[in-house]
C-alpha positions as CSV (number, residue, x, y, z in Angstrom):
1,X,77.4,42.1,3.3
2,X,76.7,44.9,5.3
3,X,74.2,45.1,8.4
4,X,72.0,47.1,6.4
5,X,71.8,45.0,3.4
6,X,71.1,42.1,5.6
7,X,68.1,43.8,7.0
8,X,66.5,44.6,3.8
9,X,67.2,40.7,2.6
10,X,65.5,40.0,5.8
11,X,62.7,42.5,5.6
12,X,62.2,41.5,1.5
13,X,62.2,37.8,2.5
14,X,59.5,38.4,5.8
15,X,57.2,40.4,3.2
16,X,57.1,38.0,0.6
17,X,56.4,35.0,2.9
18,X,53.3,37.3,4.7
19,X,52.5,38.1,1.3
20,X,52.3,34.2,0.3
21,X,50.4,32.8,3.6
22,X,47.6,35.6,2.9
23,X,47.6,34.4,-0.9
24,X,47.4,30.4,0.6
25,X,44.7,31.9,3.3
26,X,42.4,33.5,0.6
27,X,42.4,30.5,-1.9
28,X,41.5,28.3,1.0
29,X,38.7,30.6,1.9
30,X,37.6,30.5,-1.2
31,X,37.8,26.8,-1.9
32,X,35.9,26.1,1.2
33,X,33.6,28.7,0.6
34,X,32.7,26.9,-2.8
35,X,33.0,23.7,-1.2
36,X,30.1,24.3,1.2
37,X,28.1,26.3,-1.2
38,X,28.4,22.9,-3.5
39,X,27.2,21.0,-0.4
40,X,24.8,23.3,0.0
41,X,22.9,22.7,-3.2
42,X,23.5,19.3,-2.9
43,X,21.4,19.4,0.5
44,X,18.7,20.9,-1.2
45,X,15.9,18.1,-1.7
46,X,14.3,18.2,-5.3
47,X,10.4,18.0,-5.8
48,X,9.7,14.5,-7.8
49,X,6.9,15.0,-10.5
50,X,6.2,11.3,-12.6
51,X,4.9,10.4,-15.7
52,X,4.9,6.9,-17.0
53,X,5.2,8.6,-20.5
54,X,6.8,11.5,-23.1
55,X,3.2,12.9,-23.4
56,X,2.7,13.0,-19.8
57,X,6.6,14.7,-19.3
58,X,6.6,17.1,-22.0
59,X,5.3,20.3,-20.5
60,X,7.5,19.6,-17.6
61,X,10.7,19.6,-19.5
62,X,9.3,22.1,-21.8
63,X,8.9,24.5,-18.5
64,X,12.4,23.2,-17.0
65,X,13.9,24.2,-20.5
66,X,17.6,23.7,-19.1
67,X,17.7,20.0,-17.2
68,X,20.1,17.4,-17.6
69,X,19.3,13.3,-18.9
70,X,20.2,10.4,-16.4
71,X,20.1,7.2,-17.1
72,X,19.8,4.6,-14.1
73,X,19.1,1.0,-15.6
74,X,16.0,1.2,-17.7
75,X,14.6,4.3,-15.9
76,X,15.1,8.3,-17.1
77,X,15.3,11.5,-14.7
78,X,16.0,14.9,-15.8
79,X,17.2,17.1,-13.4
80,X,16.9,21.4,-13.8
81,X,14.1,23.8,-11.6
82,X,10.9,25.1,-12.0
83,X,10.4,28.7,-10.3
84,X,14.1,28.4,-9.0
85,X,13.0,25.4,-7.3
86,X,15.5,21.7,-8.0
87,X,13.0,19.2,-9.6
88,X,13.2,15.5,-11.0
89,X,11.0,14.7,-13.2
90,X,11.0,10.6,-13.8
91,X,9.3,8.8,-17.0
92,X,8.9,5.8,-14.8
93,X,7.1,3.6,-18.0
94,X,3.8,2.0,-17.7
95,X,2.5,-0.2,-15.3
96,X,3.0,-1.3,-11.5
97,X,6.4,-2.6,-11.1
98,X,8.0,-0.2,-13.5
99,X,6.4,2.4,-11.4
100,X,7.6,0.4,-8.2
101,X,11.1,-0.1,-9.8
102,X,11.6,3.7,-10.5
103,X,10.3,5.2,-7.8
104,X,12.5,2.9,-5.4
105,X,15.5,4.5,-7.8
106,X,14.0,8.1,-7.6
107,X,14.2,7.9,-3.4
108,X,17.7,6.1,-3.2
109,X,19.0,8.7,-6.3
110,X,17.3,11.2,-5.6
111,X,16.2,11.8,-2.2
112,X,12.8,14.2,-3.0
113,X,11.1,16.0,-0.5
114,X,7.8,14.8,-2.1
115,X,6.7,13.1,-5.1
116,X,4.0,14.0,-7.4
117,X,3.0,10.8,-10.1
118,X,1.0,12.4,-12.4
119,X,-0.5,11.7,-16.0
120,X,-3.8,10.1,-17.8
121,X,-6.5,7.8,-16.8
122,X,-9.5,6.4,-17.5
123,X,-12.8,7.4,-16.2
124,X,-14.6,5.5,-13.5
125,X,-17.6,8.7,-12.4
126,X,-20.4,8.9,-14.9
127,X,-19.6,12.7,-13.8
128,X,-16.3,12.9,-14.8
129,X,-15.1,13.7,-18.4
130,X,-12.1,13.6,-20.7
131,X,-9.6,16.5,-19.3
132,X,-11.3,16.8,-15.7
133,X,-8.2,16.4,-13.5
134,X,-8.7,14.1,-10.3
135,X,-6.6,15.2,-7.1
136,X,-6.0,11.5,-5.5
137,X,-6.9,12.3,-2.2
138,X,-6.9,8.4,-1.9
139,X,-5.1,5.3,-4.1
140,X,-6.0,1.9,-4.3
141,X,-4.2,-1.3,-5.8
142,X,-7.8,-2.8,-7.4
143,X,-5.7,-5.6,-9.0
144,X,-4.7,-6.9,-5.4
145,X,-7.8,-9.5,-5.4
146,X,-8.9,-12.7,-4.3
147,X,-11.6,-15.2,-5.3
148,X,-13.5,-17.6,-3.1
149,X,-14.0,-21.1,-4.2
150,X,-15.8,-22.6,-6.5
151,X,-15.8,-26.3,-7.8
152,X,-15.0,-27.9,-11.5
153,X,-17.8,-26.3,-14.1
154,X,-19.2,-24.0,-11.8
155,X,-17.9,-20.9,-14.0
156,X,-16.2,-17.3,-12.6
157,X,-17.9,-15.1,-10.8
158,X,-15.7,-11.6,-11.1
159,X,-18.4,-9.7,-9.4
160,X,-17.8,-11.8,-6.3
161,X,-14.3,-11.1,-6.5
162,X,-13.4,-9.7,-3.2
163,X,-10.5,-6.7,-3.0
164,X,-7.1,-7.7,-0.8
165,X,-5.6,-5.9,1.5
166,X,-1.8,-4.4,1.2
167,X,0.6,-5.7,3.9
168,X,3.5,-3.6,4.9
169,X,5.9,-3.9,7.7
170,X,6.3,-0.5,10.2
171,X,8.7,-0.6,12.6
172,X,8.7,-4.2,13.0
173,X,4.9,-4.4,13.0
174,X,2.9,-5.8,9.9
175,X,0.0,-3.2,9.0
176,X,-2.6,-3.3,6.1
177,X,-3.7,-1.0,4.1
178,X,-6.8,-0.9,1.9
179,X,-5.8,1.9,0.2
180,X,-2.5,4.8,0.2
181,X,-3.6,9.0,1.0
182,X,-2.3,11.5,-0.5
183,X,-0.5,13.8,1.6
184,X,-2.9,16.2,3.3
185,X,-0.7,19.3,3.1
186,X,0.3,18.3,-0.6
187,X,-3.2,17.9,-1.3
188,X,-4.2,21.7,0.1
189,X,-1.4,22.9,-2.6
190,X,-3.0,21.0,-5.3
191,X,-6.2,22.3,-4.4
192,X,-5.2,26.3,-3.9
193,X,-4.3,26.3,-7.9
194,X,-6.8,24.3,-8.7
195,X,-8.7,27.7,-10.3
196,X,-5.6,27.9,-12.9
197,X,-6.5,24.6,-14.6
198,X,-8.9,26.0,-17.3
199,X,-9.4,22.6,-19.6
200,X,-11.9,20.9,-17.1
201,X,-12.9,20.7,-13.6
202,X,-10.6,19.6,-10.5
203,X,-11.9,17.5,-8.6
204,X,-11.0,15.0,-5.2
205,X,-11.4,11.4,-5.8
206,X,-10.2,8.3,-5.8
207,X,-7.8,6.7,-7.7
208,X,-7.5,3.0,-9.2
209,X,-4.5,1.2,-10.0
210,X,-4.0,-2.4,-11.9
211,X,-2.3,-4.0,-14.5
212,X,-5.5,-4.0,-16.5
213,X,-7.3,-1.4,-18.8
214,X,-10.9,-2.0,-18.4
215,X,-13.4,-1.1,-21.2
216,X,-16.5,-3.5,-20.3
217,X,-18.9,-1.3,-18.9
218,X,-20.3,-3.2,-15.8
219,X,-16.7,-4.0,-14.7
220,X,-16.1,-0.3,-14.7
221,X,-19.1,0.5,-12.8
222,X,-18.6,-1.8,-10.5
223,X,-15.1,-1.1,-9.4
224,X,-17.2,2.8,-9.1
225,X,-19.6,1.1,-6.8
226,X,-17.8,-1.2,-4.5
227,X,-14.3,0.3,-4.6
228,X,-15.1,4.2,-4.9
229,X,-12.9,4.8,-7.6
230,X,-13.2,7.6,-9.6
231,X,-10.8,6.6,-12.3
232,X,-8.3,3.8,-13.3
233,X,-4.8,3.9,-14.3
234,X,-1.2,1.8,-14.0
235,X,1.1,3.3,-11.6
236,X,-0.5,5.5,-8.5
237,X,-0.7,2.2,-5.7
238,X,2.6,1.3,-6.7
239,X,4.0,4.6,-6.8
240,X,2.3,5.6,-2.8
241,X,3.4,2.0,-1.7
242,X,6.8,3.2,-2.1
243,X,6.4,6.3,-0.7
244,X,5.1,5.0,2.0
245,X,7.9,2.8,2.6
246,X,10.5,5.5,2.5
247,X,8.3,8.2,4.3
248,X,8.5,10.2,1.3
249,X,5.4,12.2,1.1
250,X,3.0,11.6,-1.7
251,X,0.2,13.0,-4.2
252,X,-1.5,11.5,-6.9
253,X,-2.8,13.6,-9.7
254,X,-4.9,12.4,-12.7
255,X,-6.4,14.0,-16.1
256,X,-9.2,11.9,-17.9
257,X,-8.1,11.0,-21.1
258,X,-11.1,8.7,-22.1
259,X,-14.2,7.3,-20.4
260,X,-16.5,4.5,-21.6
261,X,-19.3,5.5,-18.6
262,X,-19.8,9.4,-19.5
263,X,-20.9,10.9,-22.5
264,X,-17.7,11.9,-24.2
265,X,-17.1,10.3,-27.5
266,X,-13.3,10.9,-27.7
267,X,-9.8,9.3,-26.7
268,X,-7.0,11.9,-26.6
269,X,-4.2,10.5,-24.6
270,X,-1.5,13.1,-26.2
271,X,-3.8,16.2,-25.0
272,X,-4.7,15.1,-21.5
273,X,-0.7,14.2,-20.6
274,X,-0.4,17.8,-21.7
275,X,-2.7,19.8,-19.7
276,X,-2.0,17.3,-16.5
277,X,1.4,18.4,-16.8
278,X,0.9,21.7,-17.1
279,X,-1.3,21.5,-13.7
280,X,1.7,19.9,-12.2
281,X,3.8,22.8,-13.3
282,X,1.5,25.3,-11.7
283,X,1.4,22.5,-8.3
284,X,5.7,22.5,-8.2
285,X,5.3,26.7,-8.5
286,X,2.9,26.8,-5.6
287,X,5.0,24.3,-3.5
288,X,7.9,26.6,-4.0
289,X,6.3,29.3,-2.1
């Protein structure tokens, strides 16, 4: 083989191999370009909004329209956006350790920047009537009780009950709580869309939690006199306990679905989910901002 011949072998071969390395270069770009655009998104914390039930999810999934099921033990998430922003909504089932138990598995799942439990409740404020939406500035476990002593025969006295304390350990120190907040800043949110709600007034108040749905009149009004509650439900405490735990902030949001100390003569679970939700839709768009 001539000289010349060998330098165009040569000069062919040194091409191609330039020509490969930049090939190899640009896919690796690209791979880690995609890789840390994945880890990007995966960064990105999701805003939790809770409901123990389908009625009091619907709206949400209805405004997420694509979102995808998960299943972790007996608890369901559905992950998708709202307003371009990552949400998980969580149907943590009724009552205080299902709410407890899922929202434990919502912070160790999902890592949310916030969580909003939402849904129905009963009314404790003569003022307050079926579709007003309570803001939960302030939640309170009035289940947690205790009962001084009485003898043999000497009957119960549930309006001498006396309302417990929550116990929580903070960096090695055990503090009580009567009672969980809301997150201020989450609160100011709530209360800046508050005009969009149209079914009922939006209101601040306090919110009651228990394993217990109270229809005896005097029991109601006294829990409205001696706790401050404005309404009653199953989840909230349990729900800001947690939070609380994890430093995850919190905000409690609640639509009147019946009352037995106001005026209103109707009981419409199915309607009140609905429009709570839909707050909570306009609360996740406003966050977003």
């Amino acid at each position: 083989m001539s000289n010349l011949m060998r330098l165009k072998v040569f000069a062919a071969t040194l091409i191609c191999a330039l020509v490969l390395a930049g090939c190899s270069t640009a896919t690796g770009e690209t791979n880690d370009s995609k890789e840390d655009e994945q880890n990007e998104q995966n960064d990105v914390q999701p805003i939790a909004v809770q409901g123990a039930m389908d009625v009091e999810i619907s709206a949400l999934l209805d405004e997420m329209k694509d979102y995808k099921e998960e299943q972790h033990g007996n608890y369901t998430f559905y992950t998708g956006k709202i307003a371009d922003t990552p949400v998980v909504v969580s149907r943590t089932e009724v009552g205080m350790v299902h709410a407890a138990a899922s929202t434990t598995v919502l912070i160790e799942k999902y890592n949310p920047k916030a969580i909003i439990n939402q849904g129905t409740a009963g009314g404790h404020d003569p003022d307050l009537h079926v579709f007003d939406t309570v803001i939960g500035t302030e939640v309170m476990n009035i289940g947690n009780m205790r009962t001084e002593h009485l003898d043999d025969e000497q009957g119960m006295k549930p309006d001498k009950w006396l309302f417990m304390s929550t116990g929580m350990r903070e960096d090695g120190e055990e503090v009580e709580y009567e009672s969980f907040e809301s997150d201020p800043e989450l609160v100011k949110i709530a209360l800046s869309v508050a005009d969009q709600y149209k079914y009922g007034e939006v209101v601040e108040g306090k919110v009651g939690s228990a394993d217990f749905w109270n229809r005896e009149i005097d029991r109601i009004q006294w829990f409205h006199e001696n706790a401050g509650t404005s309404v009653e439900e199953m989840e909230a405490a349990s729900v800001a306990q947690v939070a609380k735990g994890f430093n995850v902030p919190y905000l409690s949001v609640r639509t009147v679905s019946n009352s037995e100390v106001s005026e209103d003569n109707i009981e419409d679970l199915e309607t009140a989910g609905q429009y709570g939700a839909e707050y909570a839709v306009d609360i996740v768009k406003a966050m977003s901002k």
